[in-house]
N, CA, C, O and CB atoms as a CASP TS submission, in Angstrom:
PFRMAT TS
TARGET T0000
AUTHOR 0000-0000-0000
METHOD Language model
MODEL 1
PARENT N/A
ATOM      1  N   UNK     1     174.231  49.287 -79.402  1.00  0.00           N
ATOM      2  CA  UNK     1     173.620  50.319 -80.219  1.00  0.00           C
ATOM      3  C   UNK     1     174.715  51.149 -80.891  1.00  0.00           C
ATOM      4  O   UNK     1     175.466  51.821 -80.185  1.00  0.00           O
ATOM      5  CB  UNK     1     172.690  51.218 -79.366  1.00  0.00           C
ATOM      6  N   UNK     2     174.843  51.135 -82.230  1.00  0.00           N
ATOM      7  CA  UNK     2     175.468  52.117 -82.969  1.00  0.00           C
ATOM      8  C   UNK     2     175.490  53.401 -82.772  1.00  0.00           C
ATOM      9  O   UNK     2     174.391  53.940 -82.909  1.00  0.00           O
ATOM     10  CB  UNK     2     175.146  52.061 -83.950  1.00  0.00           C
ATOM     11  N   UNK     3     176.628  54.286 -82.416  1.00  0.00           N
ATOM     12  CA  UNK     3     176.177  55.866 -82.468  1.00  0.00           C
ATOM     13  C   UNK     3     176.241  56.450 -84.076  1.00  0.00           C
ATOM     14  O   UNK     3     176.812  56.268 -85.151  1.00  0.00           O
ATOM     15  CB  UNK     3     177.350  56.872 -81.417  1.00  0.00           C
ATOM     16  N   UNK     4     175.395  57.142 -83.521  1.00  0.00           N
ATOM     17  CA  UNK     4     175.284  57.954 -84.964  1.00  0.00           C
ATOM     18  C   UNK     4     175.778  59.142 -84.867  1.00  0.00           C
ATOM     19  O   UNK     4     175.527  59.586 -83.747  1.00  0.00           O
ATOM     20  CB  UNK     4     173.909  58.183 -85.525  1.00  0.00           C
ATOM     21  N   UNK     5     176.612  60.185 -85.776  1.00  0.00           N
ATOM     22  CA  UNK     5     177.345  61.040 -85.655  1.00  0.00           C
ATOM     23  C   UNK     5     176.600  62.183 -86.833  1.00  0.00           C
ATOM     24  O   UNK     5     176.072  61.672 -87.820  1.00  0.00           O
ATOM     25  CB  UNK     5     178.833  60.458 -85.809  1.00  0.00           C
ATOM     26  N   UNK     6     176.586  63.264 -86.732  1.00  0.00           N
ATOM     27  CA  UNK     6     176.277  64.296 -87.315  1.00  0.00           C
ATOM     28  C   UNK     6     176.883  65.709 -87.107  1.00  0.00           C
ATOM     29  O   UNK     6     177.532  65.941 -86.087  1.00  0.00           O
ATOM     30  CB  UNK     6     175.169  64.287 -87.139  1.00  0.00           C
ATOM     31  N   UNK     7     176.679  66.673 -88.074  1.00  0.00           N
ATOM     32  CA  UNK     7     177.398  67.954 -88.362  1.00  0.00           C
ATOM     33  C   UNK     7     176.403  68.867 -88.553  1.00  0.00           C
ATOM     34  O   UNK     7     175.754  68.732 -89.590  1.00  0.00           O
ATOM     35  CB  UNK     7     178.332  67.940 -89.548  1.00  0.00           C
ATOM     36  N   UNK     8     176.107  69.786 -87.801  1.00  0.00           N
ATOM     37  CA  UNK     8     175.381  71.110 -88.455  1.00  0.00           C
ATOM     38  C   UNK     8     176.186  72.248 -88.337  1.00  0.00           C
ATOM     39  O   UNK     8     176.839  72.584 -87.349  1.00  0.00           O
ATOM     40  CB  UNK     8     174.010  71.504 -87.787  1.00  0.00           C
ATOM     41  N   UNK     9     176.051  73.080 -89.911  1.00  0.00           N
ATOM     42  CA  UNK     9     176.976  74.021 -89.895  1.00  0.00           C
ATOM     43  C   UNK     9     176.231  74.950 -90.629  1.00  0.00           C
ATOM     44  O   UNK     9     175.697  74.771 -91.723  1.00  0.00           O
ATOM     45  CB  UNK     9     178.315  73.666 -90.400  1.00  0.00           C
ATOM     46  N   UNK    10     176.240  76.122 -89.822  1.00  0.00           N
ATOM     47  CA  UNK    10     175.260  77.169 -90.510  1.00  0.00           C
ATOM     48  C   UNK    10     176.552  78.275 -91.191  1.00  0.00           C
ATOM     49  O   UNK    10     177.713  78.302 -90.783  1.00  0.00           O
ATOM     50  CB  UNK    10     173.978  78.072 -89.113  1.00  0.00           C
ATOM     51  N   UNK    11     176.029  79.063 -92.219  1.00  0.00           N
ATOM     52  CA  UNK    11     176.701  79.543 -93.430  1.00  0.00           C
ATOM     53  C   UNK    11     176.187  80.615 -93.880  1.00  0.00           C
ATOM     54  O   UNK    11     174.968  80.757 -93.987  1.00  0.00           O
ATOM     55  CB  UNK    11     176.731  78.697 -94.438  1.00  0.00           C
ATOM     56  N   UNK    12     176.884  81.342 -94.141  1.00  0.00           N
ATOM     57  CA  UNK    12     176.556  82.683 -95.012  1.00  0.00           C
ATOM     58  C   UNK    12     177.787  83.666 -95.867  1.00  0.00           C
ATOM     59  O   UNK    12     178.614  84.483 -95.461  1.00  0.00           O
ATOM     60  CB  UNK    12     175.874  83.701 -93.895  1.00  0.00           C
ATOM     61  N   UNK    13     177.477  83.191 -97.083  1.00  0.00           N
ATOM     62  CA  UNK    13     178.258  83.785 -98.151  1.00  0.00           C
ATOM     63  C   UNK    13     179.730  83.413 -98.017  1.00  0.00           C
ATOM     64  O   UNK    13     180.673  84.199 -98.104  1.00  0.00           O
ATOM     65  CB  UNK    13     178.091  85.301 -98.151  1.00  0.00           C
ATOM     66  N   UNK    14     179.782  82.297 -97.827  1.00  0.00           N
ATOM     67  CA  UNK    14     181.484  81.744 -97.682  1.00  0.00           C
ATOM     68  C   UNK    14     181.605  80.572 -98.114  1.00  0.00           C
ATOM     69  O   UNK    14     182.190  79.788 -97.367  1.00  0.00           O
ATOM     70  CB  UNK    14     182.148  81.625 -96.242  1.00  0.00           C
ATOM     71  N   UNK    15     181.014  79.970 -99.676  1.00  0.00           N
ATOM     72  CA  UNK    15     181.081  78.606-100.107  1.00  0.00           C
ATOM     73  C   UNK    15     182.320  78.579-100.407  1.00  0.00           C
ATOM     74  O   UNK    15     182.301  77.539-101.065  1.00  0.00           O
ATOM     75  CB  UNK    15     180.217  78.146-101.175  1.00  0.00           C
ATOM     76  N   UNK    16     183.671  79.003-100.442  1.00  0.00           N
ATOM     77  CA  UNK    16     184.661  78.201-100.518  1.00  0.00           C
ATOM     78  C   UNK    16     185.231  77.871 -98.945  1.00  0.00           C
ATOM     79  O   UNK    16     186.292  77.250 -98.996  1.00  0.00           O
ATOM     80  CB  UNK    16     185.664  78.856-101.488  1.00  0.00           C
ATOM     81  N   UNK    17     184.846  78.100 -97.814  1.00  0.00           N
ATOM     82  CA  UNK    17     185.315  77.886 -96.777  1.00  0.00           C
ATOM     83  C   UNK    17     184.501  76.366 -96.631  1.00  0.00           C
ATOM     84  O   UNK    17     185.006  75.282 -96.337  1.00  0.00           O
ATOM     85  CB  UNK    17     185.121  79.120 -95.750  1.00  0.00           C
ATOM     86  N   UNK    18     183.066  76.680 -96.942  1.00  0.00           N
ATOM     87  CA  UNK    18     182.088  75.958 -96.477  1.00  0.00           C
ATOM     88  C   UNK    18     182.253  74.777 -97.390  1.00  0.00           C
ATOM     89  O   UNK    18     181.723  73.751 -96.963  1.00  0.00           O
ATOM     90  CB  UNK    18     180.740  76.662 -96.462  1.00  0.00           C
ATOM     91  N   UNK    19     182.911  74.674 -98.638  1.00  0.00           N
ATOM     92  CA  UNK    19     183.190  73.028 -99.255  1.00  0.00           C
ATOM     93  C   UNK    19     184.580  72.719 -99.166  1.00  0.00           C
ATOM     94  O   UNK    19     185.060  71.729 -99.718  1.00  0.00           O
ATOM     95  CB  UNK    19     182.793  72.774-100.937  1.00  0.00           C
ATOM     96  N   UNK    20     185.405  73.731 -98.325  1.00  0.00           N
ATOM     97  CA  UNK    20     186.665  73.191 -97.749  1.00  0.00           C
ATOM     98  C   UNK    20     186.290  72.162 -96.740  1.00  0.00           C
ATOM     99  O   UNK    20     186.700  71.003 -96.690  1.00  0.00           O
ATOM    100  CB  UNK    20     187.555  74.306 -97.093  1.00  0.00           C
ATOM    101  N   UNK    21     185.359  72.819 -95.860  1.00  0.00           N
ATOM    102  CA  UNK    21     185.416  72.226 -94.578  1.00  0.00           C
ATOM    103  C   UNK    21     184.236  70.888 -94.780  1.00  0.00           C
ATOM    104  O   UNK    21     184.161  69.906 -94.042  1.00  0.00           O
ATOM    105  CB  UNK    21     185.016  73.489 -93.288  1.00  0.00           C
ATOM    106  N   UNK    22     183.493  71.135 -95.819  1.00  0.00           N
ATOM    107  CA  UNK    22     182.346  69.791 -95.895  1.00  0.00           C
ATOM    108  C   UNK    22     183.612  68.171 -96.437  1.00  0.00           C
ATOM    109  O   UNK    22     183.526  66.989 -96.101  1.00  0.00           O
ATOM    110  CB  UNK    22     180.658  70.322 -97.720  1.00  0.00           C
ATOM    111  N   UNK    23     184.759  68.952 -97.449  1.00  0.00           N
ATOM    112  CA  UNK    23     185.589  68.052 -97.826  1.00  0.00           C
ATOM    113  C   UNK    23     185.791  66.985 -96.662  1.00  0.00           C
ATOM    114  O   UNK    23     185.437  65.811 -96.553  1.00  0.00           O
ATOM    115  CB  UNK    23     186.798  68.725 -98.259  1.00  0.00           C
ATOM    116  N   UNK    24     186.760  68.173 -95.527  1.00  0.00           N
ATOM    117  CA  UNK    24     187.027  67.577 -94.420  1.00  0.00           C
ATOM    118  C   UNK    24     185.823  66.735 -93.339  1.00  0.00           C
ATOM    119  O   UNK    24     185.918  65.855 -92.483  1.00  0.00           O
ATOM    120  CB  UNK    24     187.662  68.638 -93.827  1.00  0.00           C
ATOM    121  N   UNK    25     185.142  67.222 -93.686  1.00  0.00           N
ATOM    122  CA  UNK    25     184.107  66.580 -92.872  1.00  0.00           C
ATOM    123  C   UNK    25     183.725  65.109 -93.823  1.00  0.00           C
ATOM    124  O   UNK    25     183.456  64.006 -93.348  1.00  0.00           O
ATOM    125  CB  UNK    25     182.672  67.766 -92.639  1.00  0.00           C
ATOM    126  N   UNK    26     183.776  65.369 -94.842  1.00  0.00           N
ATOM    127  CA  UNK    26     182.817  63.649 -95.480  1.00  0.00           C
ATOM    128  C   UNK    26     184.462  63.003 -95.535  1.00  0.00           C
ATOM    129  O   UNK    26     184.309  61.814 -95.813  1.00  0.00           O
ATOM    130  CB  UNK    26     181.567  63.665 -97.823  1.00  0.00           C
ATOM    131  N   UNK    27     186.292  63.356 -95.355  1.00  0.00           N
ATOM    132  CA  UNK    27     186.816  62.609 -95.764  1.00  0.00           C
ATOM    133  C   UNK    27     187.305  61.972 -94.227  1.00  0.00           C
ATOM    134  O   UNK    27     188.388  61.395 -94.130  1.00  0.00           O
ATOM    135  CB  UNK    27     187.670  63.115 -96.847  1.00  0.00           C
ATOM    136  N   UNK    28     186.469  62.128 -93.149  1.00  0.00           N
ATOM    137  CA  UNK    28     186.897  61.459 -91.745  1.00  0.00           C
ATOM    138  C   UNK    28     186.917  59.901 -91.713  1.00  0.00           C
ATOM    139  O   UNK    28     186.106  59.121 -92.212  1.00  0.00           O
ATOM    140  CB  UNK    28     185.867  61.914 -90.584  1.00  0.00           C
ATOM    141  N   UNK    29     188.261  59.598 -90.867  1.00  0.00           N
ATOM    142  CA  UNK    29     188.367  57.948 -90.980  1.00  0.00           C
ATOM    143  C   UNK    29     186.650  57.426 -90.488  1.00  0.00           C
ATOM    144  O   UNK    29     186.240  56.387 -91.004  1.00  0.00           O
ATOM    145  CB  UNK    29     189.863  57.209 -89.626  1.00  0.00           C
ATOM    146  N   UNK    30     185.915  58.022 -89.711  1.00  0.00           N
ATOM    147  CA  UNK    30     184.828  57.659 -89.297  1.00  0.00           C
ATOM    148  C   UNK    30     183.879  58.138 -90.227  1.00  0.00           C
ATOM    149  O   UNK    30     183.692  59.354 -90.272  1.00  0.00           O
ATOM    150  CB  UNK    30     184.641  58.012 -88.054  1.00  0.00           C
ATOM    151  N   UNK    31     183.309  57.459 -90.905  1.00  0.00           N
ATOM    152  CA  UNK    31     182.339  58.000 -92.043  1.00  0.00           C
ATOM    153  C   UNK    31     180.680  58.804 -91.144  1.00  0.00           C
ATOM    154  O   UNK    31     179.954  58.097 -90.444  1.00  0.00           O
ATOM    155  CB  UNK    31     181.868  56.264 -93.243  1.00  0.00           C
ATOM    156  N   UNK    32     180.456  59.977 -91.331  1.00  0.00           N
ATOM    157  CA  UNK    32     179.586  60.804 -90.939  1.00  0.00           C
ATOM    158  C   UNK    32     178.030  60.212 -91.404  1.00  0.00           C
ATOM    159  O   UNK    32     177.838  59.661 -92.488  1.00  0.00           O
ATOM    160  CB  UNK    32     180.022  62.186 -91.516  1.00  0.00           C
ATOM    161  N   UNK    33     177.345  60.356 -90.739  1.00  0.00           N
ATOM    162  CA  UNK    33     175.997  59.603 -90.600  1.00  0.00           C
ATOM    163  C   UNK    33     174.999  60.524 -91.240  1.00  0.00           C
ATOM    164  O   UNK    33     173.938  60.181 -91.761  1.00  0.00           O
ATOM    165  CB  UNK    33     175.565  59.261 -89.013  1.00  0.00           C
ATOM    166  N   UNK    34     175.689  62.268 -91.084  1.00  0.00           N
ATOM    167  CA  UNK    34     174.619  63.147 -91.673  1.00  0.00           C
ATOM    168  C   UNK    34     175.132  64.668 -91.303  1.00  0.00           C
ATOM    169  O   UNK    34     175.629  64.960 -90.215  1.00  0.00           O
ATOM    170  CB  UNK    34     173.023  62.769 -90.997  1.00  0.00           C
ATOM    171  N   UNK    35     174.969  65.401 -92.172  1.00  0.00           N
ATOM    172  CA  UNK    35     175.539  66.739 -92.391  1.00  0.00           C
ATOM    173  C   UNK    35     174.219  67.707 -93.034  1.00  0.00           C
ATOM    174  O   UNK    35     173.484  67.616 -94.018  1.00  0.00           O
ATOM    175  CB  UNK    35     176.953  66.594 -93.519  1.00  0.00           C
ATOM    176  N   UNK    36     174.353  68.536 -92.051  1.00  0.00           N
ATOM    177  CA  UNK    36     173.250  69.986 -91.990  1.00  0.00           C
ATOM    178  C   UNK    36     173.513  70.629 -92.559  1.00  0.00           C
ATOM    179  O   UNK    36     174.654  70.841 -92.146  1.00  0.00           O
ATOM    180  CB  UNK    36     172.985  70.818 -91.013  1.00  0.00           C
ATOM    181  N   UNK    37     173.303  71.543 -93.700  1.00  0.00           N
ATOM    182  CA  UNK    37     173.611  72.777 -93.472  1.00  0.00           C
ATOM    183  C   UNK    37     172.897  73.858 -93.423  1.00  0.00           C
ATOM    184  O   UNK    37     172.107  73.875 -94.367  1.00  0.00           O
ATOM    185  CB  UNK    37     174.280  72.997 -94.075  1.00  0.00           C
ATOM    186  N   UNK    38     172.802  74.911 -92.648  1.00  0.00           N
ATOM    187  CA  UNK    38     172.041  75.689 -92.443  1.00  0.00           C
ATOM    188  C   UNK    38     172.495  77.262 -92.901  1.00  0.00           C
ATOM    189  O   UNK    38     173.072  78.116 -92.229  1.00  0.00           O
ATOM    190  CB  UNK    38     171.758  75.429 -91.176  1.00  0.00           C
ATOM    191  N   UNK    39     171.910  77.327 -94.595  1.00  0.00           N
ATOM    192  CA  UNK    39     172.123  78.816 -95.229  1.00  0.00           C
ATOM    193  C   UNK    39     170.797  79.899 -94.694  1.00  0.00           C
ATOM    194  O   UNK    39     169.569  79.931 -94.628  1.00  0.00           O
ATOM    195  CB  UNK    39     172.097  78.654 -97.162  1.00  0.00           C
ATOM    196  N   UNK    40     172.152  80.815 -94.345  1.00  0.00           N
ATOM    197  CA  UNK    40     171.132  81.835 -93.923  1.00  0.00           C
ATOM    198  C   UNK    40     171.401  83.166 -94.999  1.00  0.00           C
ATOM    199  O   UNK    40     172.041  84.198 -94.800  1.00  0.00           O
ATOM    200  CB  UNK    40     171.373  82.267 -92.152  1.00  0.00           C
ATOM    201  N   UNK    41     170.736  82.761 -96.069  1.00  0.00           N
ATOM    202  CA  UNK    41     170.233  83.684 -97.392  1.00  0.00           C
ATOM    203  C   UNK    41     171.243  83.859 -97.824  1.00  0.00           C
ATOM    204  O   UNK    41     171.480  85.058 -97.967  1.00  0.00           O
ATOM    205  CB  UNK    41     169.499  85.019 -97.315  1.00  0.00           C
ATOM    206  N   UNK    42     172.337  82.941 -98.252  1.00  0.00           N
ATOM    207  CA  UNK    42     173.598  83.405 -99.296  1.00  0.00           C
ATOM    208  C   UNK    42     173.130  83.663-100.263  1.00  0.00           C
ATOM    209  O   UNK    42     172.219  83.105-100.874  1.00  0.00           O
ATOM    210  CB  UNK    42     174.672  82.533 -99.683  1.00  0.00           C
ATOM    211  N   UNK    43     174.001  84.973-100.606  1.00  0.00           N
ATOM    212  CA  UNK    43     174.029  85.791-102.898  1.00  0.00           C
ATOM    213  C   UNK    43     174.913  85.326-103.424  1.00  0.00           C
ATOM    214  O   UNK    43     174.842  85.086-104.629  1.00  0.00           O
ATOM    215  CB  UNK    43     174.440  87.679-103.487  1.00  0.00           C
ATOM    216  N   UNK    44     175.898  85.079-102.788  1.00  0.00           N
ATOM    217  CA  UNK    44     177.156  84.268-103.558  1.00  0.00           C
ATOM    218  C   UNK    44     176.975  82.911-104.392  1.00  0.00           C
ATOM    219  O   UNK    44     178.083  82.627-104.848  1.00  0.00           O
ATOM    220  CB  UNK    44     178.183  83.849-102.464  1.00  0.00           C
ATOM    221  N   UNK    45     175.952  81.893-104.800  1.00  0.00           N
ATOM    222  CA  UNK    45     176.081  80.750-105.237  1.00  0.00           C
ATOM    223  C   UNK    45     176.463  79.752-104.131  1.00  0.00           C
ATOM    224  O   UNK    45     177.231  78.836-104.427  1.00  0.00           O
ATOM    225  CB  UNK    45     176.939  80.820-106.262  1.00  0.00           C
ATOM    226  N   UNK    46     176.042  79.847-103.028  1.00  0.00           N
ATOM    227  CA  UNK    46     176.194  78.933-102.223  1.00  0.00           C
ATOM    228  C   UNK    46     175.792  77.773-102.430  1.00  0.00           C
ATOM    229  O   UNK    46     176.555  76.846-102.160  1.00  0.00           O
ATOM    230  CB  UNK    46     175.843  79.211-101.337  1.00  0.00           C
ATOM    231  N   UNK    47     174.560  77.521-102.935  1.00  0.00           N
ATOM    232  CA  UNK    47     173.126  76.452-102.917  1.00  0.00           C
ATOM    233  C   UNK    47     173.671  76.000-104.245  1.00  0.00           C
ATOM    234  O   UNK    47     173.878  74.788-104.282  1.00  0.00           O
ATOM    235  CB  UNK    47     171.185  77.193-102.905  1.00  0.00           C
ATOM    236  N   UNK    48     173.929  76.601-105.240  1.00  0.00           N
ATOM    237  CA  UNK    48     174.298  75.541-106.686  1.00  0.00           C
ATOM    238  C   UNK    48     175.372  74.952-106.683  1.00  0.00           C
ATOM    239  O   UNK    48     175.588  74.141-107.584  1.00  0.00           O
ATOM    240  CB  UNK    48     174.425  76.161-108.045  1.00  0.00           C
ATOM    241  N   UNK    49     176.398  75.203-105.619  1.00  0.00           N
ATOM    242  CA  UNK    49     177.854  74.903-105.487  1.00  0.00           C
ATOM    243  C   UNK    49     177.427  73.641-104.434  1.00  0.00           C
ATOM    244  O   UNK    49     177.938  72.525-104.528  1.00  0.00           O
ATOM    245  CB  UNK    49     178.999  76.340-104.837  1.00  0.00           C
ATOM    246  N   UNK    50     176.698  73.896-103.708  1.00  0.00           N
ATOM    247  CA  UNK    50     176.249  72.699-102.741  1.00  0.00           C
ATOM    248  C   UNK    50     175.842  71.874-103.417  1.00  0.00           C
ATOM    249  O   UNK    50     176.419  70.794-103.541  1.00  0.00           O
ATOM    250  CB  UNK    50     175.279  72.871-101.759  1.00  0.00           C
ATOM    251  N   UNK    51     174.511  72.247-104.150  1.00  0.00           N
ATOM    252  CA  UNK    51     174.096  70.725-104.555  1.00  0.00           C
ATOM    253  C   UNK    51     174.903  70.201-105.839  1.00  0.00           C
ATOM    254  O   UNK    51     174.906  68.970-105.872  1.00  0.00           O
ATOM    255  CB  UNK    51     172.410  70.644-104.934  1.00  0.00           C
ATOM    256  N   UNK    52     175.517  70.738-106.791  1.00  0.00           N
ATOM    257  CA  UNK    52     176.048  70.156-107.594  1.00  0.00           C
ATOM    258  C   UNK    52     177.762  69.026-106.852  1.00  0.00           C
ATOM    259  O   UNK    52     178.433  68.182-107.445  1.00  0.00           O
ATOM    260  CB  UNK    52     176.202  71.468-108.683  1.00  0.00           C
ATOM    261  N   UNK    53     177.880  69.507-105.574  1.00  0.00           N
ATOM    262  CA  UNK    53     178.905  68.478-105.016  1.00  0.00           C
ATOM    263  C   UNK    53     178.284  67.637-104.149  1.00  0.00           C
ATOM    264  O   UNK    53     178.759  66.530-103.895  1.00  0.00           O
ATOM    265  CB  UNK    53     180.068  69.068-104.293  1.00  0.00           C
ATOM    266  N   UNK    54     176.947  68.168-103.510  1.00  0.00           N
ATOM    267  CA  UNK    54     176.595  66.963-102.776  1.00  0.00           C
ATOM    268  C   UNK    54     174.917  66.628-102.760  1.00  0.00           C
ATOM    269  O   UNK    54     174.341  65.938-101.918  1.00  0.00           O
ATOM    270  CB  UNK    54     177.170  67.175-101.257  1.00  0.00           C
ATOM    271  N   UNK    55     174.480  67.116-103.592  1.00  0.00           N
ATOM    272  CA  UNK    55     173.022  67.405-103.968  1.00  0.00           C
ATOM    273  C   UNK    55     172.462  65.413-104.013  1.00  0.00           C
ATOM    274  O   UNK    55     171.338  65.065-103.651  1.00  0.00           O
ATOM    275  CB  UNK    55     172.940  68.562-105.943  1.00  0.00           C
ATOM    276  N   UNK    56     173.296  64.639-104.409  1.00  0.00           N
ATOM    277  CA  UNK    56     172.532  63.581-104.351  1.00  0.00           C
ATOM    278  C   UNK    56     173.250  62.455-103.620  1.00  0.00           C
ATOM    279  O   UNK    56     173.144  61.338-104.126  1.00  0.00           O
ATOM    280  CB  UNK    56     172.122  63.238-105.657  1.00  0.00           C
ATOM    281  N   UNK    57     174.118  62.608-102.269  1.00  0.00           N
ATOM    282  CA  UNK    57     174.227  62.619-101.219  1.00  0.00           C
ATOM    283  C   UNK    57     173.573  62.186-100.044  1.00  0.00           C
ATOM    284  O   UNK    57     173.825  62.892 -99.067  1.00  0.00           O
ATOM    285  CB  UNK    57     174.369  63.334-101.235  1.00  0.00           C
ATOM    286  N   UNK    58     173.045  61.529 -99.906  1.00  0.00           N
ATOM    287  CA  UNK    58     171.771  61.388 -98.688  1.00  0.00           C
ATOM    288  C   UNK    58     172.158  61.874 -97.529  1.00  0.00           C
ATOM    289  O   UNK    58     171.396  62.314 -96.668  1.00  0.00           O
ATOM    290  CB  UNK    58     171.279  59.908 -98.294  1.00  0.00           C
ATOM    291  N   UNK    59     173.635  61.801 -97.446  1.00  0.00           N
ATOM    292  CA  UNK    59     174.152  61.854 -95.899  1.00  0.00           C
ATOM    293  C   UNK    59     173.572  63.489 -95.944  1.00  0.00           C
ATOM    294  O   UNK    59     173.138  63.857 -94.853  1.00  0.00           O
ATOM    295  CB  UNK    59     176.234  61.510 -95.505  1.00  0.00           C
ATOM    296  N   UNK    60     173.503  64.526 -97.059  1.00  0.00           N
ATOM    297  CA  UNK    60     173.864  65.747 -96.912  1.00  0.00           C
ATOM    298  C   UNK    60     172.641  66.365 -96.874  1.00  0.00           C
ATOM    299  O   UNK    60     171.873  65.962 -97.748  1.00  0.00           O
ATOM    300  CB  UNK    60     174.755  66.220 -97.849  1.00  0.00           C
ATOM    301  N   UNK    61     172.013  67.607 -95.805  1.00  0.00           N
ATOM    302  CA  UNK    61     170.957  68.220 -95.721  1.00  0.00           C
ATOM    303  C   UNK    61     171.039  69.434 -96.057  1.00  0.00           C
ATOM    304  O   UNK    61     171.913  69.926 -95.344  1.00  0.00           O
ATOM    305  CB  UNK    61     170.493  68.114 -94.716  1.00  0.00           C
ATOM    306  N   UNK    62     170.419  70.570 -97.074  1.00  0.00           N
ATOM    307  CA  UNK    62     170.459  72.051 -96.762  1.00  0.00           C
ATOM    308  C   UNK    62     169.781  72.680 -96.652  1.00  0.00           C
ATOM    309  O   UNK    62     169.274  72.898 -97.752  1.00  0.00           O
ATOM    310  CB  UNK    62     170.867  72.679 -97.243  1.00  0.00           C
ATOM    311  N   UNK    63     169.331  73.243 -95.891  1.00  0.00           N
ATOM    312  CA  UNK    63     168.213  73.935 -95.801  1.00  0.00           C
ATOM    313  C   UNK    63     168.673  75.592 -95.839  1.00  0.00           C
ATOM    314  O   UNK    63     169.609  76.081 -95.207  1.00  0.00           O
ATOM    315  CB  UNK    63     167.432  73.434 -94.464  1.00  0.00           C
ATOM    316  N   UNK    64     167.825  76.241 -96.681  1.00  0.00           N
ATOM    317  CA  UNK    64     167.816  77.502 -96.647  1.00  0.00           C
ATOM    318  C   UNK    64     166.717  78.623 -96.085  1.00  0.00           C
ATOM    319  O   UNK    64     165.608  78.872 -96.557  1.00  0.00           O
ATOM    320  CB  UNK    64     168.015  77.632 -97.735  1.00  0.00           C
ATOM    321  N   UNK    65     167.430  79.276 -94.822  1.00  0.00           N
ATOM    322  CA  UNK    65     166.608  80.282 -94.337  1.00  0.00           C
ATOM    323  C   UNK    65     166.894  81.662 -94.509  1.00  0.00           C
ATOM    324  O   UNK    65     167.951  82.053 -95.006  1.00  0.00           O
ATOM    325  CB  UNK    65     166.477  80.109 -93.140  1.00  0.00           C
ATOM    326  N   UNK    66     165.657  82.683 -93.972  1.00  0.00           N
ATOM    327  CA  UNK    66     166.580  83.674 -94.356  1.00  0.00           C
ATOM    328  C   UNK    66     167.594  84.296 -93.418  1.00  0.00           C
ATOM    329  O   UNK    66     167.943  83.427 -92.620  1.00  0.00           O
ATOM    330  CB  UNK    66     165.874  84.633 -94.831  1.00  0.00           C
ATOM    331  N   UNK    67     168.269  85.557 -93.165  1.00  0.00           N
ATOM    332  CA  UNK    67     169.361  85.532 -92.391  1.00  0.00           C
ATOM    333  C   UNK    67     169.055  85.771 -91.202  1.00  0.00           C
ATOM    334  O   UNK    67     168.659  86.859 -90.783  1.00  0.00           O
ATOM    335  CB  UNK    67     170.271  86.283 -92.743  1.00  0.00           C
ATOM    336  N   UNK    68     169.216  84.759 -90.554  1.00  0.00           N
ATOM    337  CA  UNK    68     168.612  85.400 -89.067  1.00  0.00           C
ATOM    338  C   UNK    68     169.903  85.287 -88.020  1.00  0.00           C
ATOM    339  O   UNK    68     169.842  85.532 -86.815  1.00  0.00           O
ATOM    340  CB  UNK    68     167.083  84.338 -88.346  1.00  0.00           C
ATOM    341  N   UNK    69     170.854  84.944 -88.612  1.00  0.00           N
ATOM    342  CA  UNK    69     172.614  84.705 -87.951  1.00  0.00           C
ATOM    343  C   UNK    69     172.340  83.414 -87.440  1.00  0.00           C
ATOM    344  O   UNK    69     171.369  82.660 -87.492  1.00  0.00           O
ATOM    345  CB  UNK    69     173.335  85.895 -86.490  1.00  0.00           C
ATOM    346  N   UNK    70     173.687  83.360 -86.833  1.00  0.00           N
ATOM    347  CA  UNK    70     173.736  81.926 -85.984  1.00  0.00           C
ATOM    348  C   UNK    70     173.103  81.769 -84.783  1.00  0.00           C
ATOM    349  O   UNK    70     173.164  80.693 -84.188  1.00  0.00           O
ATOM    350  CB  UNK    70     175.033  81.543 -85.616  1.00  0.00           C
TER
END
């Protein structure tokens, strides 16, 4: 049986940290099976910066809630 590997990373108002670290995450010698992310009500442009780099992506999930912290 194959393992399957995944990332959930919840976020708030820090999309340049958060597509530093998605970089690092999709450029692993082990290719990632599926990546979360969990916005909790970014103002900064989080969500258009997301999907325009990984919006059609399958591996990539985002869901936006409102801020309820980590």
């Amino acid at each position: 049986m194959e393992q399957k590997i995944a990332a959930v990373i919840v976020a708030h108002n820090r999309k340049a940290l958060l597509t530093q670290g998605l970089t690092g995450i999709f450029d692993q010698t082990r290719p990632i099976d599926r990546v979360f992310v969990i916005d909790n009500a970014s103002t900064d442009g989080t969500h258009a910066v997301l999907q325009d780099a990984y919006g059609s992506d399958e591996r990539f999930v985002y869901v936006l809630n409102e801020n309820t912290g980590s």
